[in-house]
C-alpha positions as CSV (number, residue, x, y, z in Angstrom):
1,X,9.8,5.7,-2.5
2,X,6.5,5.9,-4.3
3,X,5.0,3.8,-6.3
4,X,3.9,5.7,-9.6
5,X,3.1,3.9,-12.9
6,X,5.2,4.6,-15.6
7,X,3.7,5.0,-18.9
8,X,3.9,1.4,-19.9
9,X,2.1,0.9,-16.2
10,X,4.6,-0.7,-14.6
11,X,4.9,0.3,-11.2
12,X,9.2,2.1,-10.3
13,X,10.5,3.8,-7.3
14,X,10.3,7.2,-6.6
15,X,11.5,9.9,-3.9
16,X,8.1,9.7,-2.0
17,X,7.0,6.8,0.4
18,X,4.8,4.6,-1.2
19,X,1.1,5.4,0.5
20,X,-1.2,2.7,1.7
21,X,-4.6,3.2,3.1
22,X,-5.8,1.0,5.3
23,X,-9.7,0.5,5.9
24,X,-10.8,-1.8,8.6
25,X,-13.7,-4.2,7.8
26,X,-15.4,-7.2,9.3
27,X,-12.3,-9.6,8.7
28,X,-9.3,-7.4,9.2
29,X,-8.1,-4.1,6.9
30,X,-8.4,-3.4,3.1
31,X,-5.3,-2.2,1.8
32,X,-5.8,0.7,-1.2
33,X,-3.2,2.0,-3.3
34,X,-3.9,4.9,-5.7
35,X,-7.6,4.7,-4.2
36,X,-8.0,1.0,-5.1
37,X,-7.9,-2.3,-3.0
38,X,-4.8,-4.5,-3.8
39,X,-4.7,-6.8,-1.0
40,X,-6.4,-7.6,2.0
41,X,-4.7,-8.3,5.6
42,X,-6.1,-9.8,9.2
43,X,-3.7,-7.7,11.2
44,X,-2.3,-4.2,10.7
45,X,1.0,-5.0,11.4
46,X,1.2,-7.3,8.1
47,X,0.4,-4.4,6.2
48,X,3.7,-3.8,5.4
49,X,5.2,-6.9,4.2
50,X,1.9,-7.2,2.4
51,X,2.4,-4.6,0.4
52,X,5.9,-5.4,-0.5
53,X,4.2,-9.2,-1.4
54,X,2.1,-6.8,-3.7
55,X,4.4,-4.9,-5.3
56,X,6.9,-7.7,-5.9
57,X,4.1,-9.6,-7.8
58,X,3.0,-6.9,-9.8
59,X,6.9,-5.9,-10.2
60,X,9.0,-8.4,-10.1
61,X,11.8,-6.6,-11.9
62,X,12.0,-4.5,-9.2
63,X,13.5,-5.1,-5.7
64,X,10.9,-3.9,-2.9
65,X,12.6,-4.9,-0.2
66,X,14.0,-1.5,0.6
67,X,11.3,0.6,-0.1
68,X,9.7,2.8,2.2
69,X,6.5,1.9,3.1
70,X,3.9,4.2,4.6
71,X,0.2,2.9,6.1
72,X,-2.3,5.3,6.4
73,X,-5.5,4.1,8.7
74,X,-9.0,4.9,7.2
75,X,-10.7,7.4,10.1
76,X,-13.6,7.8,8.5
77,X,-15.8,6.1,5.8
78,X,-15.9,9.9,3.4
79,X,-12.2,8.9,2.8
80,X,-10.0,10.6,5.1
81,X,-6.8,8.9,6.7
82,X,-5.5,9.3,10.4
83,X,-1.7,8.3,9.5
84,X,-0.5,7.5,12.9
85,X,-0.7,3.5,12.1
């Protein structure tokens, strides 16, 4: 499921995964959504649940817990993503 803003900007479920992009840096990974950082993790394979943390903050009508979550890694600093996180 995605996570597209409606027009009041709340964030609802979709059809689509919801992408995250994942950028390594000094202290662990950026996460991005919609091109901008929401949250920061130390390992990768918090990314998920970090996200859901996210979402459920910014949300909290919603319930996350079943929404599919996609992580994209960074490969290269101009912006493309190698998805095989």
């Amino acid at each position: 499921m995605d996570a597209s803003r409606s027009e009041s900007g709340q964030l609802h479920a979709g059809g689509d995964p919801v992408l995250v992009v994942a950028r390594q840096w000094e202290r662990g990974w950026e996460l991005f959504l919609d091109r901008r950082v929401v949250t920061q993790v130390a390992s990768l394979g918090s990314a998920e649940q970090q996200i859901r943390d996210y979402l459920d903050t910014v949300d909290p009508e919603a319930d996350h817990a079943h929404w599919e979550i996609t992580v994209a890694v960074e490969s290269h600093p101009k912006g493309g993503v190698d998805d095989r996180a």
